[in-house]
C-alpha positions in Angstrom: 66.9 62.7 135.6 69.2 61.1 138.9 71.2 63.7 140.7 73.8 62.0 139.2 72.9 62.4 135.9 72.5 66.3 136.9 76.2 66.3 138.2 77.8 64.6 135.0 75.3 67.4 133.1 77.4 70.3 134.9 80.5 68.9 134.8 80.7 68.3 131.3 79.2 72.7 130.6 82.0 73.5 133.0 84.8 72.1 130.5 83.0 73.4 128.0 83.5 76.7 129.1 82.6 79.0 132.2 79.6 80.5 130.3 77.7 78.2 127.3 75.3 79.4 125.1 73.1 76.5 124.1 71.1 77.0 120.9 70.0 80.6 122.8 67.1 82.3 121.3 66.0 85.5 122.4 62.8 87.8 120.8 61.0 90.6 122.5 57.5 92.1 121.8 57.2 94.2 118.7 56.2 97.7 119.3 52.7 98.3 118.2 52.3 95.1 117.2 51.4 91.7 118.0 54.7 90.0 116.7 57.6 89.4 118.1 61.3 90.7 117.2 64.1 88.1 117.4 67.5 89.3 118.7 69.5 86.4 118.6 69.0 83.4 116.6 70.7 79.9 117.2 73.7 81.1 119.5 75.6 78.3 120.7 79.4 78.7 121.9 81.5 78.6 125.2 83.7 81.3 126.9 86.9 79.2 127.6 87.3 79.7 132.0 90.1 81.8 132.5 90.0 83.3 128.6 89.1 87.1 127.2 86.6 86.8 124.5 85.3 89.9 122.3 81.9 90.6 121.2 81.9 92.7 118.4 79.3 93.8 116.1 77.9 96.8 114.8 74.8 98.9 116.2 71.7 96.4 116.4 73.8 93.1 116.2 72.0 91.6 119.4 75.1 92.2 121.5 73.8 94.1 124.6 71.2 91.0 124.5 73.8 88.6 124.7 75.4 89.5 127.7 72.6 90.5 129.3 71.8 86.8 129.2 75.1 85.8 131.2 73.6 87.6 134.3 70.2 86.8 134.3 69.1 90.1 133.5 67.4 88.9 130.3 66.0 85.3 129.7 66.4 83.1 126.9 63.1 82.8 124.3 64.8 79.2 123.6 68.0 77.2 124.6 70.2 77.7 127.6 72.6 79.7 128.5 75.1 77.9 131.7 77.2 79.8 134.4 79.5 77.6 135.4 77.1 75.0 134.3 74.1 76.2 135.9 71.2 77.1 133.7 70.9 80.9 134.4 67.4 81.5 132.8 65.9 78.3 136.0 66.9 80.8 138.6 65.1 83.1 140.8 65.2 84.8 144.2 67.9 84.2 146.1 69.5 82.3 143.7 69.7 84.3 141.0 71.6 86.8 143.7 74.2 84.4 144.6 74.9 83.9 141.1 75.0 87.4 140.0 77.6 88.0 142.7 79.9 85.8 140.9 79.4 88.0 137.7 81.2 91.4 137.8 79.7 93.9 134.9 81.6 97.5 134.1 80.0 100.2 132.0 80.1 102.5 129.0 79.5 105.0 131.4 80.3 104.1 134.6 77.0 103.7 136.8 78.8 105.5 139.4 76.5 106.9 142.5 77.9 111.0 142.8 77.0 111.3 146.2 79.2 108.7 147.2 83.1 108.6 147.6 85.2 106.5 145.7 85.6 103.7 148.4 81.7 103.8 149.0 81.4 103.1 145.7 83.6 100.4 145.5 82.3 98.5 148.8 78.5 99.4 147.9 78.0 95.6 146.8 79.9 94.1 149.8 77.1 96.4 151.9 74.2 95.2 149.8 75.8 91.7 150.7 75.9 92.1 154.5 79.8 91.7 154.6 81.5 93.2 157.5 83.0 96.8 157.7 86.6 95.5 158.8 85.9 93.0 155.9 85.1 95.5 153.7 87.5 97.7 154.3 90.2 95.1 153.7 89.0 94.2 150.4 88.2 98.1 148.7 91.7 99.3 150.2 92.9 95.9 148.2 91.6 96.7 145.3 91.7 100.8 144.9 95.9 99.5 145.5 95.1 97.3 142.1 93.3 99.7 139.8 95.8 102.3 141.5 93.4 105.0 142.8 94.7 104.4 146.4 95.3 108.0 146.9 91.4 108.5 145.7 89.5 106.6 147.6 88.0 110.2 149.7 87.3 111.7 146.7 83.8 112.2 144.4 83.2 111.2 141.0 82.7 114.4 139.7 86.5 114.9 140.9 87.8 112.3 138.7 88.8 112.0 134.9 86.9 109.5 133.0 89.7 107.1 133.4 89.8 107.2 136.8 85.9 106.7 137.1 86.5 103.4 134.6 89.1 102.2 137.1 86.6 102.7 140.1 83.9 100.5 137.8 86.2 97.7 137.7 87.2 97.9 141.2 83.8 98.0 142.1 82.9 94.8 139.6 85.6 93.1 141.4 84.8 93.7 145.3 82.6 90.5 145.6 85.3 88.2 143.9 83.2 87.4 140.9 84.6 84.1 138.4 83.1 86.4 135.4 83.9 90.0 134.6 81.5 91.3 131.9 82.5 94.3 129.9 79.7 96.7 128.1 81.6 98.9 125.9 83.1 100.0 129.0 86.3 102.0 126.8 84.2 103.6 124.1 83.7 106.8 126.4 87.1 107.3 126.8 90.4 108.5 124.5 92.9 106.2 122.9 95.4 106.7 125.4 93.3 106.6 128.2 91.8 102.9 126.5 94.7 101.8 126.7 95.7 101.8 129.7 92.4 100.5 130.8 92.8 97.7 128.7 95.5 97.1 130.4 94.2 97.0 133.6 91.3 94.2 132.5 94.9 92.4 131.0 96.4 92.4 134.6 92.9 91.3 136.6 92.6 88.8 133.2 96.5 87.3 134.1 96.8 88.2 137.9 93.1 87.3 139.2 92.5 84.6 136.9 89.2 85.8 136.3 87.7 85.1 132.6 86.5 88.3 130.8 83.3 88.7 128.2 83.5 92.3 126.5 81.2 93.5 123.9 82.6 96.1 121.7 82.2 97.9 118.3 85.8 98.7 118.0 88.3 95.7 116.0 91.2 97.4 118.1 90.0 97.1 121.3 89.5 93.1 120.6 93.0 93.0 118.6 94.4 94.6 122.2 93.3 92.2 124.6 91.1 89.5 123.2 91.7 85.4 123.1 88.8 84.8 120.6 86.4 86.8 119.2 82.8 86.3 118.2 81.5 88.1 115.1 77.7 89.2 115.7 75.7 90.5 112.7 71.8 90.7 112.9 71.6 88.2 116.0 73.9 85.5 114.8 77.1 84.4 114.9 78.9 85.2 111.2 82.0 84.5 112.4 83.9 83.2 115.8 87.4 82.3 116.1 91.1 83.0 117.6 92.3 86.8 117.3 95.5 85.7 115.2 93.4 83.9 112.4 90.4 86.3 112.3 92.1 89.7 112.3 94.4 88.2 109.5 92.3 86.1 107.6 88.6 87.1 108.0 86.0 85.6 106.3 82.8 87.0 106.4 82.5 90.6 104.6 80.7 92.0 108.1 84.5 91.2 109.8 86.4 92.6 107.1 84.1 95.8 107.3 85.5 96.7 110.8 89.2 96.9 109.7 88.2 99.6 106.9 90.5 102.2 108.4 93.5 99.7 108.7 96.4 100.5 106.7 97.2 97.8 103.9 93.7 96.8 103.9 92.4 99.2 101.7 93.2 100.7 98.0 94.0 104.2 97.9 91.0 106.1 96.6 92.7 107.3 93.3 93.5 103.4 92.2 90.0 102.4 93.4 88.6 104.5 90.6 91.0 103.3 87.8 89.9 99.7 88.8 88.6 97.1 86.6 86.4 94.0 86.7 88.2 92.2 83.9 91.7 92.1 82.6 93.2 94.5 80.0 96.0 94.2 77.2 99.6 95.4 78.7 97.4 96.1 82.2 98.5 95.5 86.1 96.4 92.7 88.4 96.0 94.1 91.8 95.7 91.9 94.9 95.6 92.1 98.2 98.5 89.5 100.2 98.4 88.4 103.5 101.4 86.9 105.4 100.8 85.0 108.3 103.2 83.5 110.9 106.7 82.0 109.2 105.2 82.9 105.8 105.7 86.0 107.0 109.8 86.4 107.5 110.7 84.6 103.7 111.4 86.1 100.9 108.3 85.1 98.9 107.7 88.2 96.8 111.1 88.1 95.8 111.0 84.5 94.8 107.3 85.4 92.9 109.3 87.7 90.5 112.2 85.7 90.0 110.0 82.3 89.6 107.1 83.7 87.7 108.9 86.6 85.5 106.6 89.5 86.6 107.5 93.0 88.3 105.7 93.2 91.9 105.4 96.9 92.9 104.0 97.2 96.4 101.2 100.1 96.4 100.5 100.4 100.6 101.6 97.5 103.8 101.3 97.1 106.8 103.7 94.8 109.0 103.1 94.2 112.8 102.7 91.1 115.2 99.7 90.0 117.4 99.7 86.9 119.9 103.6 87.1 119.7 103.1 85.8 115.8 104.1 88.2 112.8 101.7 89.3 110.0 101.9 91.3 107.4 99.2 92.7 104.6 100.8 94.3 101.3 98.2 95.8 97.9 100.4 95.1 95.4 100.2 95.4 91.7 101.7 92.6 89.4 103.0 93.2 85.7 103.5 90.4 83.5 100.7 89.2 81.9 100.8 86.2 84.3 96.5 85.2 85.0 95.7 86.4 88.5 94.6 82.5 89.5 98.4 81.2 88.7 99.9 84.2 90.8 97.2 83.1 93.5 98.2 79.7 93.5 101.5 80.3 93.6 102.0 82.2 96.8 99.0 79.6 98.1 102.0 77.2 98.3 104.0 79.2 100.5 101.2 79.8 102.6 100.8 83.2 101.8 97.1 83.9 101.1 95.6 86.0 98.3 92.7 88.1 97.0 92.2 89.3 93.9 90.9 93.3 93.7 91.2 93.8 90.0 92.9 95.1 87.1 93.9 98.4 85.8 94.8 99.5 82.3 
């Protein structure tokens, strides 16, 4: 192939995305055995530049594997994956260094040295790098100001709350001005409130730095806070991959839906679950699952249902919120009045409402 060739070749990966899987295959050796065990099968999608993109999926799903990838820490059995459309998995040496110093990576827990204080830990790749003290004292005070641990920077990690030691990981991810900040479950050691605000940190670096994010998480909230897109991994594939809005209200694959089982609205309430039915009985209630999205979700469309249709609508649990700036809503509601479930379906189908039926009780 011409160098030319070669340059159009990165280019186009570049639109694509700041990091591309290609087709990416990845098995290791079976233990005990001569075989092999595939962790990811077929992955092929981009990580827009500039974007936050989740990674969920549940114990096992190939997600450690996947990011691993992005930094050249793992290799691909088959396919590519591209950094800023260079083939990670060709490099080596010093190479691979330079390239890994444009990828940031925080941790579940931290990875912080004890023996050394808060600013040494921050400017300890800037050392490894050979970047000046003055230099490196410019950038870590810059930085400790962002994450807000100024006042912090004497003291040990064993003097800080966990929070405090996240906020030193990202500092620390950030000291070589990477393009690529990579995320390993780096909130699930910490409270709610405490995620939060971390979260809220990666929002800032995301909006303020420019830099694009890659998180890999087994928690739908954490990709509901501060996601773009999110990719849906279940036994090394891809079962599902889209915008936040459309998959959190309309998922597809049962593996998604299984990760929103505590969310209110979502569910039936135990003591209904147990009266329900396959099939439909005489003088008996269909119960079904709505889901409002965007302008659907300020009209009046239940009230028109009754008034159209001629059935009662009693609402059983809901939930009604907003995410990218765009309302939703999810109501279980059960319907008397002997209308089939399909034409009740249909109905709010045409108001863009969607649908699902859970059954019938007597």
């Amino acid at each position: 192939m011409n160098s030319t060739s070669t340059s159009q070749n990165r280019t186009d990966a570049r639109s694509a995305g700041i990091v591309v899987f290609d087709r990416v295959h990845k098995a290791f050796a079976a233990r005990g055995s001569a075989g092999e065990v595939a962790a990811l099968h077929d992955i092929s999608l981009a990580v827009p530049t500039g974007s936050i993109m989740g990674v969920i999926g549940r114990s096992g799903a190939g997600k450690s594997t996947l990011i691993r990838l992005v930094n050249g820490l793992e290799t691909p059995t088959g396919g590519r994956v591209l950094f800023d459309g260079v083939d990670v998995g060709t490099l080596g040496g010093g190479a691979l260094r330079q390239t890994q110093r444009q990828i940031g990576m925080i941790f579940q827990h931290f990875n912080l040295l004890s023996s050394r204080t808060v600013f040494e830990n921050v400017g300890l790749p800037l050392e490894i790098a050979g970047t000046a003290k003055a230099a490196i004292a410019a950038r870590v005070n810059a930085l400790l100001d962002l994450v807000g641990l100024a006042d912090k920077r004497d003291r040990y990690p064993s003097e800080l709350s966990g929070g405090q030691k996240q906020r030193v990981g990202i500092a620390r991810a950030l000291a070589t001005e990477p393009k690529l900040l990579l995320s390993d479950e780096a909130t699930s050691a910490l409270d709610p409130e405490t995620t939060r605000s971390i979260l809220d940190l990666l929002k800032t670096v995301n909006r303020e730095l420019g830099l694009t994010i890659l998180l890999i998480t087994h928690e739908m909230s954490v990709v509901r806070a501060i996601a773009d897109e999110v990719v849906v991994l279940e036994g090394g594939r891809v079962v599902e991959h889209g915008n936040v809005y459309d998959v959190f209200t309309q998922p597809q694959h049962a593996v998604t839906r299984s990760f929103f089982a505590n969310d209110a609205g979502r569910q039936l309430p135990e003591e209904l679950r147990a009266r329900l039915q396959a099939s439909a009985s005489p003088g008996g209630k269909t119960i079904i699952r709505i889901v409002f999205r965007t302008a659907s979700a300020d009209e009046a469309v239940l009230s028109k249902l009754t008034r159209e249709l001629g059935v009662d609508v009693n609402i059983i649990t809901a939930t009604v919120d907003t995410l990218s700036g765009k309302p939703f809503g999810w109501f279980i509601a059960s319907i008397d009045g002997g209308k089939p479930a399909e034409e009740i379906v249909a109905y709010l189908a045409r108001y863009g409402v969607g649908a699902e039926l859970l059954g019938h009780v007597a």
